[in-house]
Short mmCIF file of the C-alpha atoms (twelve columns), coordinates in Angstrom:
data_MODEL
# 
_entry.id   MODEL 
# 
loop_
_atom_site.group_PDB 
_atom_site.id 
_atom_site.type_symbol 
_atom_site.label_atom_id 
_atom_site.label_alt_id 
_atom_site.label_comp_id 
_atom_site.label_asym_id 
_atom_site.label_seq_id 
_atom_site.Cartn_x 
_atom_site.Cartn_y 
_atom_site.Cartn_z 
_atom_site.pdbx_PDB_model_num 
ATOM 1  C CA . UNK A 1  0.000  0.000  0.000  1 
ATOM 2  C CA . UNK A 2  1.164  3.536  -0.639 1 
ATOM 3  C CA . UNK A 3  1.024  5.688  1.816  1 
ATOM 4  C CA . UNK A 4  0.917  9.641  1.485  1 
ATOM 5  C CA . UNK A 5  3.014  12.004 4.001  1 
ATOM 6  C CA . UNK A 6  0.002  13.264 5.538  1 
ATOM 7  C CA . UNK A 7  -1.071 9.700  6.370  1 
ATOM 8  C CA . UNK A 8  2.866  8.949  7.523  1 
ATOM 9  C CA . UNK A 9  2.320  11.583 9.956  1 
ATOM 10 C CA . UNK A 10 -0.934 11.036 11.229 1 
ATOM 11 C CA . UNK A 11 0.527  7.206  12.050 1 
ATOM 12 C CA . UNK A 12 3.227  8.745  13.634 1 
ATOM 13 C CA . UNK A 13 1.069  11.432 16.089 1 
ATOM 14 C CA . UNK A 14 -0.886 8.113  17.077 1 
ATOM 15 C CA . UNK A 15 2.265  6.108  17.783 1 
ATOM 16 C CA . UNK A 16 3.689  9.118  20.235 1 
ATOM 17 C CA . UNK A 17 0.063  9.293  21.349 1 
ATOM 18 C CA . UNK A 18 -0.285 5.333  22.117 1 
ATOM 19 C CA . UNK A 19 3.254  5.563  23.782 1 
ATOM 20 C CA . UNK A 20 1.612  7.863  26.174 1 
ATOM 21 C CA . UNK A 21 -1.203 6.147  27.200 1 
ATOM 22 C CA . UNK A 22 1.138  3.434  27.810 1 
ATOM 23 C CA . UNK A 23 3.420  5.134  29.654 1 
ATOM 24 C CA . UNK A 24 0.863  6.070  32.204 1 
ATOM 25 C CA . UNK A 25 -0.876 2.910  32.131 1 
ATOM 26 C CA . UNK A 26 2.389  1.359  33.403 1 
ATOM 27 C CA . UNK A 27 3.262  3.859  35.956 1 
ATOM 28 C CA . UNK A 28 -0.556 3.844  37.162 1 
ATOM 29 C CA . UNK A 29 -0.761 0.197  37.945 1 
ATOM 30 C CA . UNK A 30 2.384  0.378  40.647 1 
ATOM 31 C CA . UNK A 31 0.292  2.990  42.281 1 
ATOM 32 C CA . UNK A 32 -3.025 1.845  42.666 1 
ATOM 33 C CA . UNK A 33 -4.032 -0.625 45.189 1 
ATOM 34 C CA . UNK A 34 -7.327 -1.738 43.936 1 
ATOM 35 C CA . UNK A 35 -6.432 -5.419 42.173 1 
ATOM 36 C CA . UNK A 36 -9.307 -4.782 39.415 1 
ATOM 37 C CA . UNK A 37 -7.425 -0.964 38.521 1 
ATOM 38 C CA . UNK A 38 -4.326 -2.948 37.951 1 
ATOM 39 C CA . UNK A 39 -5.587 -5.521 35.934 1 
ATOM 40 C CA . UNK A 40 -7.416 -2.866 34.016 1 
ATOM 41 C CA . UNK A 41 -4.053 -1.032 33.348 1 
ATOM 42 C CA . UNK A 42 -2.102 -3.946 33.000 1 
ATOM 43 C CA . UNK A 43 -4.670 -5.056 29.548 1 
ATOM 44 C CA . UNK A 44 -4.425 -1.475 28.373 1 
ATOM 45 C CA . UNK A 45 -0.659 -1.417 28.323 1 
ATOM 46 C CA . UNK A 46 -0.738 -5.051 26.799 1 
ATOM 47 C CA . UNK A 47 -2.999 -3.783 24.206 1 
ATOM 48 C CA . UNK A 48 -1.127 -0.243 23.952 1 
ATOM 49 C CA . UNK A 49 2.156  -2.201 23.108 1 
ATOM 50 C CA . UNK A 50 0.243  -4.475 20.740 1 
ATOM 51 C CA . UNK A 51 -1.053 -1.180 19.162 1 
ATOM 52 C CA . UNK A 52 2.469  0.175  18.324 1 
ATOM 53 C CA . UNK A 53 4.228  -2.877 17.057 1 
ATOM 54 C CA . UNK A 54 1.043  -2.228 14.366 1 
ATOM 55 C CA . UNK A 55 1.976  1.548  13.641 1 
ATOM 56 C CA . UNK A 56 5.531  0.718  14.141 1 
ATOM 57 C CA . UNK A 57 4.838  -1.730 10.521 1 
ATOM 58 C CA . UNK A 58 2.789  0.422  8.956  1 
ATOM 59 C CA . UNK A 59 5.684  3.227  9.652  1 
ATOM 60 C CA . UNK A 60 8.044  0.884  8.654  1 
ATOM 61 C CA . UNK A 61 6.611  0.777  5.355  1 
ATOM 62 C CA . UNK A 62 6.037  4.061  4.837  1 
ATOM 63 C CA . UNK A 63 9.936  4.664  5.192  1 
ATOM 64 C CA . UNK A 64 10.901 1.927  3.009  1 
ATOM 65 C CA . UNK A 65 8.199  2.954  0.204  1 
ATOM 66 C CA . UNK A 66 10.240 6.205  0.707  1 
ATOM 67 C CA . UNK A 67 13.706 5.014  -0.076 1 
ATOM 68 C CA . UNK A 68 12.467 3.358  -3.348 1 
ATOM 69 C CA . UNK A 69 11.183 6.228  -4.740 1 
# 
């Protein structure tokens, strides 16, 4: 798939945007007590991770549909 810059750079503002989410998810869940909060944040920064191996791909791509131009 060809990807245009604008579309790059939207993946990228959702990567940096997904990295903070899971950033706080992580520090959150060593400073709540409540077992059911942690587990909560515990899936979301499972997911979050899941997330940017995705974008990281897609961004991938995007750079090496770049160089063979």
């Amino acid at each position: 798939m060809v990807y245009a810059l604008h579309e790059t750079l939207e993946v990228h503002e959702l990567a940096a945007f997904k990295i903070v989410c899971m950033t706080k998810a992580k520090t959150m869940k060593g400073l709540v007590s409540d077992p059911t909060l942690q587990s909560i944040l515990q899936q979301d920064a499972e997911i979050s991770t899941r997330q940017l191996q995705e974008l990281g791909s897609i961004l991938t791509q995007a750079v090496e549909q770049e160089m063979n131009l």
